[in-house]
Backbone bond lengths (Angstrom), bond angles and torsions (degrees), N, CA, C in turn:
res aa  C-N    CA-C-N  psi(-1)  N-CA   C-N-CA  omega(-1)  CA-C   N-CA-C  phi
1 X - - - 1.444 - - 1.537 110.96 -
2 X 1.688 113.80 -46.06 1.381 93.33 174.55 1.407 123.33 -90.00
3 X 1.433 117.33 21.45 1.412 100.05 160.32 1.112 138.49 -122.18
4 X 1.594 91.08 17.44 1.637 119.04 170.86 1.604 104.72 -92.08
5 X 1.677 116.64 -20.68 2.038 111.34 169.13 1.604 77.00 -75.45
6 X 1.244 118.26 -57.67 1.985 106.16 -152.14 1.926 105.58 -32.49
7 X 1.515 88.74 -68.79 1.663 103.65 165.88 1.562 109.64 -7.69
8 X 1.530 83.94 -78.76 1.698 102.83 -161.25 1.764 106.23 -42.94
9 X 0.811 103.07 -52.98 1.656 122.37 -177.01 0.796 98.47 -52.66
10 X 1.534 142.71 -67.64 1.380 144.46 -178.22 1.448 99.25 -28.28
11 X 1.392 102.60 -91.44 1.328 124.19 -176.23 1.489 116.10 -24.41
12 X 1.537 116.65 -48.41 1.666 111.38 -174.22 1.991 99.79 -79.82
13 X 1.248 116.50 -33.63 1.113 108.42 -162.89 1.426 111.24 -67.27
14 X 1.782 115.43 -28.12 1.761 124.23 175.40 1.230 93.22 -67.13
15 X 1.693 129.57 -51.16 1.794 114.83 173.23 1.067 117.68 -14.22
16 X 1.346 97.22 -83.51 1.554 126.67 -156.22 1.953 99.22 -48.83
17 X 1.910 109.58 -60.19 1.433 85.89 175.27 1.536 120.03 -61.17
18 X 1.385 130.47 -29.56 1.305 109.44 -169.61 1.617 110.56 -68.36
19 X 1.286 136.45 -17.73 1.212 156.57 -172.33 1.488 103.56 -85.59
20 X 1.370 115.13 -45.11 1.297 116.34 -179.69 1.705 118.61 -83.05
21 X 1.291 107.84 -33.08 1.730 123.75 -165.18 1.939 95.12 -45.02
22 X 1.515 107.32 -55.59 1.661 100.51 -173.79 1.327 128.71 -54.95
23 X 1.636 118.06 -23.17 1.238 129.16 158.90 1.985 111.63 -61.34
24 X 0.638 107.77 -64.61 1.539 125.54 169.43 1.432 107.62 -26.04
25 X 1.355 125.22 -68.51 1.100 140.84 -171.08 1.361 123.77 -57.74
26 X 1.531 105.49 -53.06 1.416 129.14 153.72 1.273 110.23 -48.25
27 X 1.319 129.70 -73.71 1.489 118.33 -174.35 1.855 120.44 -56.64
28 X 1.270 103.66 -38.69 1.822 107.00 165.75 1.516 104.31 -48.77
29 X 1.394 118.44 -71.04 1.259 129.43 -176.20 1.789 121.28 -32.13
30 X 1.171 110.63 -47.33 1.641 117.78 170.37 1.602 117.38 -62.58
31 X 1.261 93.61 -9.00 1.657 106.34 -179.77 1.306 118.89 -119.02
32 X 1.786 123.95 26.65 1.380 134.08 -162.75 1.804 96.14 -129.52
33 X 1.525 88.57 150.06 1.698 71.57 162.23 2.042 92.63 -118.18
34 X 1.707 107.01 179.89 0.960 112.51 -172.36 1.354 128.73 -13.42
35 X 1.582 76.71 -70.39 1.926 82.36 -163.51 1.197 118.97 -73.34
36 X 1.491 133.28 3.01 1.568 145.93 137.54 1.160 109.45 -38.02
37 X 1.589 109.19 -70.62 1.601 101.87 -160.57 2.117 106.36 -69.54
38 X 1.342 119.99 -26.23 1.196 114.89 -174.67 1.878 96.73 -73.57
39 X 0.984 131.06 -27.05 1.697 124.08 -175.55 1.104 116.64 -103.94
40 X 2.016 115.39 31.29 1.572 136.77 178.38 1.683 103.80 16.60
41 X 1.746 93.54 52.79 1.673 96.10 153.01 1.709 132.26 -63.28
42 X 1.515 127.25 117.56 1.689 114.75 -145.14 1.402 110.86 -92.30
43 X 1.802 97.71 -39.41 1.539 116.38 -150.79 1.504 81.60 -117.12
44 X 1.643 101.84 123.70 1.503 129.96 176.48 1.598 91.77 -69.69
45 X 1.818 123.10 155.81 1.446 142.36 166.38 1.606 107.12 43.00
46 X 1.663 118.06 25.57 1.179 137.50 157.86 1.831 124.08 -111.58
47 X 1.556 85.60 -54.33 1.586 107.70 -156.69 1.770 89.06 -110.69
48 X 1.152 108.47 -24.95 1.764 107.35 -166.96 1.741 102.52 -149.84
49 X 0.888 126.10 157.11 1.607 137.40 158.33 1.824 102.25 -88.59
50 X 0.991 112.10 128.84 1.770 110.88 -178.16 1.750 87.38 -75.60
51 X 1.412 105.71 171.10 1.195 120.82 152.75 1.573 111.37 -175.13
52 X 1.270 108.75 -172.33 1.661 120.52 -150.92 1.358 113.31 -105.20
53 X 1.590 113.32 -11.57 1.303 134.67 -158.19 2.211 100.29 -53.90
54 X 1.017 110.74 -47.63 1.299 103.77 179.95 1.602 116.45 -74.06
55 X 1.016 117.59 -18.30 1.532 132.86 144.70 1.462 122.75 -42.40
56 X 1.080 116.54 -73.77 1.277 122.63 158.38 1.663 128.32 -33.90
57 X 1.175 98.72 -42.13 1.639 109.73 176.73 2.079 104.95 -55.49
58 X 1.791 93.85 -38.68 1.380 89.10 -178.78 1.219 126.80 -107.16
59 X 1.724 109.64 12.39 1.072 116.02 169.34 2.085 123.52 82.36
60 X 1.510 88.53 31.88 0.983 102.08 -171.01 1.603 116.05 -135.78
61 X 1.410 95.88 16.81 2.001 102.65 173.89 0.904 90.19 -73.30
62 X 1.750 92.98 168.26 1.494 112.51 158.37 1.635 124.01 -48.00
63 X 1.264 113.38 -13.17 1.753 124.94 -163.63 1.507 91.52 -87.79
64 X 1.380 94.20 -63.57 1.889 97.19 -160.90 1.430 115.94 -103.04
65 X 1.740 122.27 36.38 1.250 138.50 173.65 1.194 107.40 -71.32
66 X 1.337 126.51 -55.84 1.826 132.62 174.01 1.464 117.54 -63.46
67 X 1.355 118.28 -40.27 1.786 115.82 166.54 1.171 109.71 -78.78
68 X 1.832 100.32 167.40 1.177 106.50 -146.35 1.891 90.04 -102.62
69 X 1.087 119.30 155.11 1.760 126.48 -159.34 1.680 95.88 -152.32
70 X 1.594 98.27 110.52 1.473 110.11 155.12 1.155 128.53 -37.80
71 X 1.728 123.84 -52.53 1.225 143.26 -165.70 2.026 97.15 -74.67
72 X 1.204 106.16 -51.02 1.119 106.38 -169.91 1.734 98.05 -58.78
73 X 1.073 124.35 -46.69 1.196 115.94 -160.78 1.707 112.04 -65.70
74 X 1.570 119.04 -29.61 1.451 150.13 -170.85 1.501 80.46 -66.76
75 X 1.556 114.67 -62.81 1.405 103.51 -151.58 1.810 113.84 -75.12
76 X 1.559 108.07 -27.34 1.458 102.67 173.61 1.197 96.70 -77.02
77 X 1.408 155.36 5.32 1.483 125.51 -177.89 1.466 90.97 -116.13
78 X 1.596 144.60 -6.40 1.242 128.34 141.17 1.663 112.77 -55.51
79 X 1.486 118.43 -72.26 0.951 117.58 -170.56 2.205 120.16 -32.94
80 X 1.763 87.31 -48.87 1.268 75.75 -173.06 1.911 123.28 -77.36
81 X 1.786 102.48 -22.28 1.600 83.11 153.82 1.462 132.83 -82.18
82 X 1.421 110.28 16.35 1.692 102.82 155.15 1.436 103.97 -64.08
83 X 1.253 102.31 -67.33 1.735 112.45 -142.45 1.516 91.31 -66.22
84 X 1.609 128.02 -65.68 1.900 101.31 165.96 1.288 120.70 -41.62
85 X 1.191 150.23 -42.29 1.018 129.72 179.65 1.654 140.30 -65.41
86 X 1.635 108.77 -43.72 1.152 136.39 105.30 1.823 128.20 16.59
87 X 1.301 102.05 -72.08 1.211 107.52 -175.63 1.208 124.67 -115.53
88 X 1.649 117.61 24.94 1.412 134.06 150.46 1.090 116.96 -108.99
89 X 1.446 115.42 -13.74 1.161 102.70 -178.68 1.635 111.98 -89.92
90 X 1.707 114.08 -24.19 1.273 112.91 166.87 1.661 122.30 -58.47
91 X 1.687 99.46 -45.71 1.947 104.66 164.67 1.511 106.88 -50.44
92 X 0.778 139.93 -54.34 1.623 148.40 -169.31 1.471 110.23 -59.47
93 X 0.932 115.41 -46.56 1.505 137.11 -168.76 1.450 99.23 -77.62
94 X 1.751 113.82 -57.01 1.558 103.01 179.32 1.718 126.24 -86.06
95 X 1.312 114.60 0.93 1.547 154.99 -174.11 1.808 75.31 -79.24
96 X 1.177 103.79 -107.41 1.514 101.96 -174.46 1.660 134.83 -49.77
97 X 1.303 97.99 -31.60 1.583 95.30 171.37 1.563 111.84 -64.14
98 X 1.114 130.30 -69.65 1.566 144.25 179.57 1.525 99.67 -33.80
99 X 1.609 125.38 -43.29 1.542 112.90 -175.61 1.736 98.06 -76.59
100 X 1.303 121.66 -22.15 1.918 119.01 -172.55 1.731 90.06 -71.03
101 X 1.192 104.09 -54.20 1.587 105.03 -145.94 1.753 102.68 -77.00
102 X 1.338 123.60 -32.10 1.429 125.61 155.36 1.452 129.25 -40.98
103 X 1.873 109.89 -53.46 1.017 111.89 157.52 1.990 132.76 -46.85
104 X 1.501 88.61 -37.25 1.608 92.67 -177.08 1.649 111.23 -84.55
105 X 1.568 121.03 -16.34 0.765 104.75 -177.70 1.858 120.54 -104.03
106 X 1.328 95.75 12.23 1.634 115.05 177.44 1.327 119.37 -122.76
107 X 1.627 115.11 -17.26 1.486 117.02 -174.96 1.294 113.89 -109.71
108 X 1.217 145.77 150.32 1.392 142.70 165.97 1.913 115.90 -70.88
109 X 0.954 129.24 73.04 1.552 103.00 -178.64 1.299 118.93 -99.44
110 X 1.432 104.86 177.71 1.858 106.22 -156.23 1.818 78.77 -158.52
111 X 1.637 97.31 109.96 1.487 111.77 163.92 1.551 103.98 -110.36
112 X 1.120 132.94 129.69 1.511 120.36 178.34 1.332 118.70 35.71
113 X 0.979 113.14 -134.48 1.852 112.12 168.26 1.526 134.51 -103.17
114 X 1.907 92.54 36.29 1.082 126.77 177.96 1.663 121.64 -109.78
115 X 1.409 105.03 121.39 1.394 107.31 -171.42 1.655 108.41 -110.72
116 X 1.504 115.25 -177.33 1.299 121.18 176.22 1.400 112.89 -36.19
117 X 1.796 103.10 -63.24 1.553 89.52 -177.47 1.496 127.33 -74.62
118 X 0.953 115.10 -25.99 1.566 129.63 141.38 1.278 107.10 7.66
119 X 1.610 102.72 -103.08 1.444 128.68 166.10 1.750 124.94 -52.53
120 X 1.131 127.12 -17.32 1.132 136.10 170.43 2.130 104.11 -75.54
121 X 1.530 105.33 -33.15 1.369 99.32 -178.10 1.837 98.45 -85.71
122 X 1.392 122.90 -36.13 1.153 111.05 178.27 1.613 106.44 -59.32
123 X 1.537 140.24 -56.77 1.205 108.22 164.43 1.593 138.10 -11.75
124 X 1.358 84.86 -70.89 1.587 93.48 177.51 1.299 135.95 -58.60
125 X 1.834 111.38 -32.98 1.579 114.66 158.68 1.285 122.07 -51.92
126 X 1.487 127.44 -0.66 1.472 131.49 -154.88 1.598 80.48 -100.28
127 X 1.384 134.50 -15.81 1.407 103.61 -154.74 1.942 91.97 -102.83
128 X 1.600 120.61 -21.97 0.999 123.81 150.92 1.784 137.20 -22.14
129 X 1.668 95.66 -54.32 1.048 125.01 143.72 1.502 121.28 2.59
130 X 1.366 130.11 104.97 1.596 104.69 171.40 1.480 101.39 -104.49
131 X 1.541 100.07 151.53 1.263 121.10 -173.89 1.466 120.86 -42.84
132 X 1.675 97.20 -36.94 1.803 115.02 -156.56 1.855 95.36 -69.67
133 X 1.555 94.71 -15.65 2.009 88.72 -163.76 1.697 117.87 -86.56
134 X 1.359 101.82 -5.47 1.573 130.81 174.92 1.459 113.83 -80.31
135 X 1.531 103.31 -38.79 1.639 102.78 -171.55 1.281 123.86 -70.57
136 X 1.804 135.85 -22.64 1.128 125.14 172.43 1.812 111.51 -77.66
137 X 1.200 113.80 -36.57 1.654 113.25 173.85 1.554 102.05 -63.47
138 X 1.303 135.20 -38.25 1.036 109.32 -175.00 1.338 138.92 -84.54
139 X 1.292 103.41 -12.30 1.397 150.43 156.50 1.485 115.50 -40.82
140 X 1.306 115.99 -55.18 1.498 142.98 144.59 1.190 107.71 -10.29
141 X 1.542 87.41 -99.40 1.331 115.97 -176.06 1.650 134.40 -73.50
142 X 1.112 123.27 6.62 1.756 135.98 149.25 1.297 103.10 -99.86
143 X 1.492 132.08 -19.58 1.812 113.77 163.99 1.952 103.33 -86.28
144 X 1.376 121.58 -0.35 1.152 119.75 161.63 1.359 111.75 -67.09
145 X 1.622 107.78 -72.47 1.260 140.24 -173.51 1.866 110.34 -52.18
146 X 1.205 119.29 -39.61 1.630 129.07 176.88 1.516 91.82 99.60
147 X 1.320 123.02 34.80 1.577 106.43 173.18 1.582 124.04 -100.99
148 X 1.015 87.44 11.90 1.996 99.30 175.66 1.052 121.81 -69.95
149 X 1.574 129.10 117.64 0.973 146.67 -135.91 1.584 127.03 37.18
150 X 1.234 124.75 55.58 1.205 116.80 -155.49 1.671 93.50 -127.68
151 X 1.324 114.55 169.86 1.995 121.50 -177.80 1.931 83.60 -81.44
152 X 1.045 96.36 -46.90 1.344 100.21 -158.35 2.212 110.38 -63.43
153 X 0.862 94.89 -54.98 1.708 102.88 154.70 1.311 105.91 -44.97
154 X 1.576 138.54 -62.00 1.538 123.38 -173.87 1.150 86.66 -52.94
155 X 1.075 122.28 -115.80 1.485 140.39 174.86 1.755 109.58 50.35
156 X 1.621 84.76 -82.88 1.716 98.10 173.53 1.378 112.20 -44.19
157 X 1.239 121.11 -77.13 1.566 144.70 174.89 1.710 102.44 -17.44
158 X 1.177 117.52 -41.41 1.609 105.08 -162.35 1.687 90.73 -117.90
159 X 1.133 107.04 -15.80 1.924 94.25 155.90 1.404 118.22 -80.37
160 X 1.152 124.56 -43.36 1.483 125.91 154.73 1.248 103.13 -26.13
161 X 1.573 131.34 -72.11 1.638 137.19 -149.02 1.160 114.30 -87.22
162 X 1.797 110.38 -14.62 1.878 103.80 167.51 1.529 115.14 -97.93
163 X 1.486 109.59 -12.85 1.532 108.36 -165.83 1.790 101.23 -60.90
164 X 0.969 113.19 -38.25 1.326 94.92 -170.24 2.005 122.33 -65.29
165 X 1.479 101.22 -21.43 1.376 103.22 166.88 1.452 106.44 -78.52
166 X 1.388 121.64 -38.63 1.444 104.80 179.28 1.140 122.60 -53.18
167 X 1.272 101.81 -50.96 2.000 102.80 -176.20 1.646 97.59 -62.96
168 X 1.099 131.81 -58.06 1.532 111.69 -174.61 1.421 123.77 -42.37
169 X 1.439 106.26 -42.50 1.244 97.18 179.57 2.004 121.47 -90.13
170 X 1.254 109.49 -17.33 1.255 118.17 168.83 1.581 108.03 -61.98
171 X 1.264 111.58 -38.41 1.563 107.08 -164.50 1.227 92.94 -83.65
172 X 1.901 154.96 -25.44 1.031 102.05 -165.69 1.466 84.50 -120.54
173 X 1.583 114.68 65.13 1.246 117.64 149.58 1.688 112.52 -116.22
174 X 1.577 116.90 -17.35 0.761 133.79 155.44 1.079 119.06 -49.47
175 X 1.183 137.45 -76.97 1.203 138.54 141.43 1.818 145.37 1.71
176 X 1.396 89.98 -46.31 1.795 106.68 156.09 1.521 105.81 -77.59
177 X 0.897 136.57 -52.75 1.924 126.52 173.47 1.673 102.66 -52.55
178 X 1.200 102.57 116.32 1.398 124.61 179.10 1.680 123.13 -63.90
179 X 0.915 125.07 116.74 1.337 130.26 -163.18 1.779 113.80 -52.73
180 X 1.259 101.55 -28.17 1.441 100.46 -177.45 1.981 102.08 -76.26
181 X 1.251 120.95 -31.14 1.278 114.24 178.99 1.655 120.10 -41.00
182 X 1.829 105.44 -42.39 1.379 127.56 -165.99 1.574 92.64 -77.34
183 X 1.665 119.33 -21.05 1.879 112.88 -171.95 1.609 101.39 -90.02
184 X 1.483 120.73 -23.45 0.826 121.71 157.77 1.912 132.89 -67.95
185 X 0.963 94.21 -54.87 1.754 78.62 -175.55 1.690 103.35 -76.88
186 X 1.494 108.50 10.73 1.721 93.30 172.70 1.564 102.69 -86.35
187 X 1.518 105.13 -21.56 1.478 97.81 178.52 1.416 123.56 -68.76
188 X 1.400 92.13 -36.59 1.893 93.35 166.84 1.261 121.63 -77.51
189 X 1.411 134.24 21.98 0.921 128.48 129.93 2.217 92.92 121.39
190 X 1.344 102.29 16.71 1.567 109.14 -164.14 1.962 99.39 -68.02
């Protein structure tokens, strides 16, 4: 028994570094200069002296944190339309997927001679889909629309390109919640 926990331990603790090592690496790395990272120096104030120097480039060492830095400013106003952009388009994406994939996984529908699962696999062919075959129609249609170069154009564009994993995977989680649960809390009044 205890050397099947020892085991176990083993086993989760090599997880955890192989799971963890890419974080690791990355964070050493922001603190290397070149010729560190090309001679996969591992162990910081062993293998390398850290330093700030790529920091500096963005204006965000300890030196040039209080002055004022072009680059720095470029780079928080990229950074921050990632993460808005980014992170409406994931709300958006699961906003609408969760109402598709609910519907399919609670309603019966009948499009032509197309049924739930039908349409549940056309979802999913969308992710088959290559990206490159979307870009001239859409192209089109946001120089119709005025959405070229716009937050609001990303936005769409990468809710368009996740919805179809959302609904796959929303619907057949939907699907595991048991239908009588939903007959129940309507009785209590949900």
């Amino acid at each position: 028994m205890m050397v099947r926990r020892v085991a176990t331990y083993a086993i989760l603790l090599f997880w955890a570094f192989v799971c963890l090592f890419p974080i690791y690496w990355t964070v050493t790395t922001a603190f290397k200069e070149a010729k560190d990272i090309y001679q996969f120096d591992i162990i910081p104030w062993i293998q390398f002296e850290p330093n700030w120097k790529g920091w500096e480039s963005l204006g965000l060492s300890p030196d040039t944190i209080g002055k004022t830095s072009s680059a720095r400013d470029h780079f928080l106003k990229h950074a921050t339309n990632t993460v808005t952009i980014s992170l409406s388009a994931a709300l958006l994406a699961t906003l609408i997927g969760s109402l598709a994939a609910y519907g399919l996984s609670r309603f019966s529908y009948r499009l032509g001679p197309l049924r739930n699962k039908d349409i549940s696999f056309w979802f999913l062919s969308q992710l088959i889909l290559p990206p490159v075959a979307l870009a001239l129609p859409l192209l089109v249609l946001y120089r119709e629309l005025d959405l070229l170069d716009t937050r609001i154009g990303l936005v769409l564009v990468y809710t368009i390109m996740n919805l179809p994993i959302v609904i796959w995977i929303m619907r057949d989680q939907f699907m595991s919640i048991p239908i009588e649960l939903e007959h129940a809390a309507l009785v209590d009044g949900a």
